[in-house]
C-alpha positions in Angstrom: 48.2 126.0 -17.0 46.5 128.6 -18.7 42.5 128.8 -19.5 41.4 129.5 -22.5 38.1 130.6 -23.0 36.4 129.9 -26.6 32.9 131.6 -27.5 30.0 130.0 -28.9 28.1 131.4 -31.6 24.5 131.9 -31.1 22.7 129.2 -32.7 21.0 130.1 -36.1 18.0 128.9 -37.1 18.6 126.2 -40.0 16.3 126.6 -43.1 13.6 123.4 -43.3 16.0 123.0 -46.5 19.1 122.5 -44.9 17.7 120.2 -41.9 16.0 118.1 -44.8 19.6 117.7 -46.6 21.6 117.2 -43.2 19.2 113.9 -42.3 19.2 112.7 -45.5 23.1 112.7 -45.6 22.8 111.3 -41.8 20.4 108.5 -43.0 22.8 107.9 -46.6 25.8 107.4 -44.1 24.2 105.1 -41.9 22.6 103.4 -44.5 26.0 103.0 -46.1 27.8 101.9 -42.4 24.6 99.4 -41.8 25.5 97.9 -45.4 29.1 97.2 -45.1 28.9 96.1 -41.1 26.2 93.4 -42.4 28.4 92.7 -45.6 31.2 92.3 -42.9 28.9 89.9 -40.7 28.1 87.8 -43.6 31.7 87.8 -44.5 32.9 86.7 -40.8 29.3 85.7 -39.6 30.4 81.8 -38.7 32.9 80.8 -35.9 32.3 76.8 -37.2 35.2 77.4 -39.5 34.4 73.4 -39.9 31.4 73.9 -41.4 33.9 75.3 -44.7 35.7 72.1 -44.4 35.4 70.0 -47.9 36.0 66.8 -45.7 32.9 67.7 -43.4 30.8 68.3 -46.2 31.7 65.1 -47.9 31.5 63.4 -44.3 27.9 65.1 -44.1 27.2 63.8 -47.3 28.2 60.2 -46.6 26.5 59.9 -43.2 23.0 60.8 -44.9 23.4 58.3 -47.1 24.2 55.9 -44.8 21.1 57.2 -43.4 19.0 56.8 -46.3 20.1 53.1 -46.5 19.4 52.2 -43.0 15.8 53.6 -43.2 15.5 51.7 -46.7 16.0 48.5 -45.0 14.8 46.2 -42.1 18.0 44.8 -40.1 18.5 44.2 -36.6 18.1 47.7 -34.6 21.4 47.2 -32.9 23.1 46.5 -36.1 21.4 49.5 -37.5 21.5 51.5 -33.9 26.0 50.6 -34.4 25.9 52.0 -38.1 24.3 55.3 -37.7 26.9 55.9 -35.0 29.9 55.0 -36.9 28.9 57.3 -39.8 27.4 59.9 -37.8 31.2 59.9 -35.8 32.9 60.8 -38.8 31.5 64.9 -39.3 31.7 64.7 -35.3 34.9 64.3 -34.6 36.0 66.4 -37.6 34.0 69.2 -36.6 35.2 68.4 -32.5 39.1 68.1 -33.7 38.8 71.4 -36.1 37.9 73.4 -32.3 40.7 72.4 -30.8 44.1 74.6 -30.0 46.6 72.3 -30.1 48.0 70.4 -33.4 47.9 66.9 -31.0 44.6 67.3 -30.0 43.7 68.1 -33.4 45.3 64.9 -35.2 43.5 62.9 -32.3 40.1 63.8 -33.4 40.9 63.3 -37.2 42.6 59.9 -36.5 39.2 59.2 -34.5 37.2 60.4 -37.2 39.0 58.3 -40.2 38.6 55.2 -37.6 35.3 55.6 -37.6 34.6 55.4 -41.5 36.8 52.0 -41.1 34.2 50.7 -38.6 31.3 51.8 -41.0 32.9 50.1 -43.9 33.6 46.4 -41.6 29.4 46.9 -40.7 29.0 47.5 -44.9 31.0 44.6 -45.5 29.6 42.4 -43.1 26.1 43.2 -44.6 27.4 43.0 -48.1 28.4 39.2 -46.7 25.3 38.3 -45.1 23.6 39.4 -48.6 21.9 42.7 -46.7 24.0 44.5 -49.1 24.4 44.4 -52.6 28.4 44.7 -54.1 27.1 47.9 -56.0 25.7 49.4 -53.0 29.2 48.3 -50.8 31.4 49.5 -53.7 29.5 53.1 -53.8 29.6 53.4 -49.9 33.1 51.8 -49.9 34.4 54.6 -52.5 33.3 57.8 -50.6 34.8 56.1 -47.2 38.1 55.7 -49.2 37.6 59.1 -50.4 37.4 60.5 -47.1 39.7 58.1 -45.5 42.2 59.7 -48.0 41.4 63.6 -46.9 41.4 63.2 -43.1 45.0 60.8 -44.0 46.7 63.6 -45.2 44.9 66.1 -42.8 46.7 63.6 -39.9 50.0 63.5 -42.0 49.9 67.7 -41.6 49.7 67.5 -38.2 51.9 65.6 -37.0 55.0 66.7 -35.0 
């Protein structure tokens, strides 16, 4: 191996000109890199990929109102205690099956998660029978279950084996 020796130049003094232009250059790059790396966090900021999902939205959506109707009215606190459950399942186990790895595990959590609006629409409908529920208020609840039964029904049907 041979050595090679390479010679520095002296240093030279820079003019306050040319430092002034250098960090302004230095400060214009990094200003530019510090823009596109927080364009590229906003971009790629979230690991919930769920939180994108139309069906947890709309699941979101349906468990506030269920919300809103609970605290509206005066019934039994099991009765209410077993609705804010069911409804609060649903963006659960969406959000819980959309983590998962596997395409089983997935379609599990779905299938729980479209169970679950079932079981809020039998309380609905036992209220709507008891007179606790008025048929506009079950047929507006009862649309966006069906709504959401239908997304997370075809969601299952893309999963399976």
């Amino acid at each position: 191996m041979m050595a090679v020796r390479v010679q520095v130049p002296p240093r030279v003094q820079k003019s306050e000109r040319e430092s002034e232009r250098e960090r302004r250059i230095f400060v214009l790059i990094f200003s530019s890199l510090s823009l596109s790396f927080s364009l590229l966090l906003c971009y790629t900021s979230t690991m919930f990929e769920f939180q994108q999902l139309e069906v947890y939205k709309k699941s979101k959506a349906f468990h506030a109102d269920i919300q809103t109707f609970i605290k509206s009215n005066s019934f039994h606190k099991s009765l209410c205690d077993q609705l804010f459950r069911a409804s609060l399942s649903i963006p659960l186990n969406i959000a819980e099956g959309s983590g998962r790895f596997s395409k089983p595990d997935r379609r599990n959590f779905f299938i729980i998660a479209r169970s679950s609006i079932f079981e809020t629409i039998a309380i609905l409908d036992i209220l709507k029978d008891s007179m606790q529920l008025t048929t506009d208020q079950f047929i507006h609840f009862e649309k966006n279950g069906e709504e959401l039964s239908k997304i997370l029904f075809a969601m299952i049907r893309n999963l399976e084996k």
